[in-house]
LUMNUPA-345058 format. One line per field, with one value per atom (N, C-alpha, C): x, y, z; residue number from 0. Coordinates in steps of 0.2 Angstrom, whole numbers. Layout:
N
x = [X;...]
y = [Y;...]
z = [Z;...]
resi = [NUM;...]
//
This chain:
79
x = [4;0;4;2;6;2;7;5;7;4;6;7;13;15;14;12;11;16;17;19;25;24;29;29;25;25;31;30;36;42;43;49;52;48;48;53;47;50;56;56;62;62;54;52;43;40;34;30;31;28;33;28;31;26;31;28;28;22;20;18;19;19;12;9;-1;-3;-8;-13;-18;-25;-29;-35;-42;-42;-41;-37;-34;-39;-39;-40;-37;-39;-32;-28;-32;-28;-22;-24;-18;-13;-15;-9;-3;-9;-5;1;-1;2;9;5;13;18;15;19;23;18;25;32;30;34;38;37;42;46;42;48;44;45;46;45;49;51;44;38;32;29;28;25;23;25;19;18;16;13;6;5;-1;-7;-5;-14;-18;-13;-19;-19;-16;-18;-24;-25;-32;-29;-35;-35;-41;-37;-41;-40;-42;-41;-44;-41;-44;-46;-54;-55;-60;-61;-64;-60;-61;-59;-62;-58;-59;-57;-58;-58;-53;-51;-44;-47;-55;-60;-62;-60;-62;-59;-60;-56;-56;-48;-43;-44;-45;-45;-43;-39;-36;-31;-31;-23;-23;-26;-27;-20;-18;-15;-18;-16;-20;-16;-18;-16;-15;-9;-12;-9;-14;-14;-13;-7;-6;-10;-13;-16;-12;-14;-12;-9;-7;-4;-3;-3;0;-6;-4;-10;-9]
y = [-6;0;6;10;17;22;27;34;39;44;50;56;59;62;71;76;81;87;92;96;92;95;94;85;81;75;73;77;73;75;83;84;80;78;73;67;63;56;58;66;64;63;61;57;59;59;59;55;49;42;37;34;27;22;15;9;7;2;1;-7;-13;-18;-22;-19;-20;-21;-25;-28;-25;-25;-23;-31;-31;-24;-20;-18;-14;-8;-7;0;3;11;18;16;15;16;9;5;-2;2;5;9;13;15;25;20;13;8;7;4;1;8;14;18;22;20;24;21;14;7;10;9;11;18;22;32;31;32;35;41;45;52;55;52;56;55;49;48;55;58;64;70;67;71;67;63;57;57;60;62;68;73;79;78;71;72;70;72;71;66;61;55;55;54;54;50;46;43;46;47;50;57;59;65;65;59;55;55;60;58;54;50;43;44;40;40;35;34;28;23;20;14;14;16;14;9;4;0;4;0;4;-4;-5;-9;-4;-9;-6;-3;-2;0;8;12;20;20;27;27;31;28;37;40;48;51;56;55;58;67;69;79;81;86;86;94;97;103;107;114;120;124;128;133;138;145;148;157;160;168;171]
z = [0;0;0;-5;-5;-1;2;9;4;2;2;6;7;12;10;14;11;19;18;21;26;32;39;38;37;35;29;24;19;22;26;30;35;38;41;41;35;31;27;26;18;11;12;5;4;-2;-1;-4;-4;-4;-1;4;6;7;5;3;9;12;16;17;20;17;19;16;19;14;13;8;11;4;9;8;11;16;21;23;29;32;39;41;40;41;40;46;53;59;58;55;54;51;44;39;45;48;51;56;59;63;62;56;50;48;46;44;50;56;62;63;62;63;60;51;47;46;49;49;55;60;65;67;64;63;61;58;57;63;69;73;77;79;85;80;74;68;67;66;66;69;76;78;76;71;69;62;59;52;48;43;42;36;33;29;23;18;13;6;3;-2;-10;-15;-18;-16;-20;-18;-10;-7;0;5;11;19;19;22;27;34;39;47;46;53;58;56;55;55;49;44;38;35;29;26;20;20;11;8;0;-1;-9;-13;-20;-20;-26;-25;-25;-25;-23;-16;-17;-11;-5;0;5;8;7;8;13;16;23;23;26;25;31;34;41;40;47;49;44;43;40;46;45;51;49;51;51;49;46;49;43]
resi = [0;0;0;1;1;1;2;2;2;3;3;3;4;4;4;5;5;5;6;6;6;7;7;7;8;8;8;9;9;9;10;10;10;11;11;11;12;12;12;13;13;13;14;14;14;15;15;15;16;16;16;17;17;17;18;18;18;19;19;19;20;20;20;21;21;21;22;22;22;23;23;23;24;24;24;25;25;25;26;26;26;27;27;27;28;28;28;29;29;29;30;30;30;31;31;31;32;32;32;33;33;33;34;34;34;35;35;35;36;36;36;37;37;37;38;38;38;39;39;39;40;40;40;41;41;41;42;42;42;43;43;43;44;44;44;45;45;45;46;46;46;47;47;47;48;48;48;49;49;49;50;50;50;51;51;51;52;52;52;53;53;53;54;54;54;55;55;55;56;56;56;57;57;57;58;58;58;59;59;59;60;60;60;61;61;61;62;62;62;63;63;63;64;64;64;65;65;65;66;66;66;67;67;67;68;68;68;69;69;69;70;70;70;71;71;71;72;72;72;73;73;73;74;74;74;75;75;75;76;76;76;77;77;77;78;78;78]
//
């Protein structure tokens, strides 16, 4: 399963897709699981981002199946 990373998130990783070794159907909270595993470094960025596949938010509770990637969008910031 591939993750797209966006903002402080691809900062983060270094990278703005990473492969993830999950079949679906998987939850998002399984993916978000596996991806701390694998970078680390995104971890205490993970609970304010938002998820969406396509042009669809999804929740922690939804299942991903296909190959689409999801995409995770961290908070905006700034004035």
């Amino acid at each position: 399963m591939q993750v797209e990373l966006y903002g402080v998130l691809r900062e983060a990783a270094g990278q703005s897709r990473v492969e993830i070794g999950l079949s679906g159907p998987v939850r998002v909270a399984e993916v978000l699981e596996a991806l701390t595993e694998s970078v680390p470094a995104i971890a205490p960025h993970l609970p304010r981002v938002a998820c969406a596949v396509g042009d669809e938010m999804v929740g922690r509770d939804d299942e991903l199946a296909g190959d689409r990637p999801l995409v995770l969008l961290p908070p905006v910031s700034g004035g």
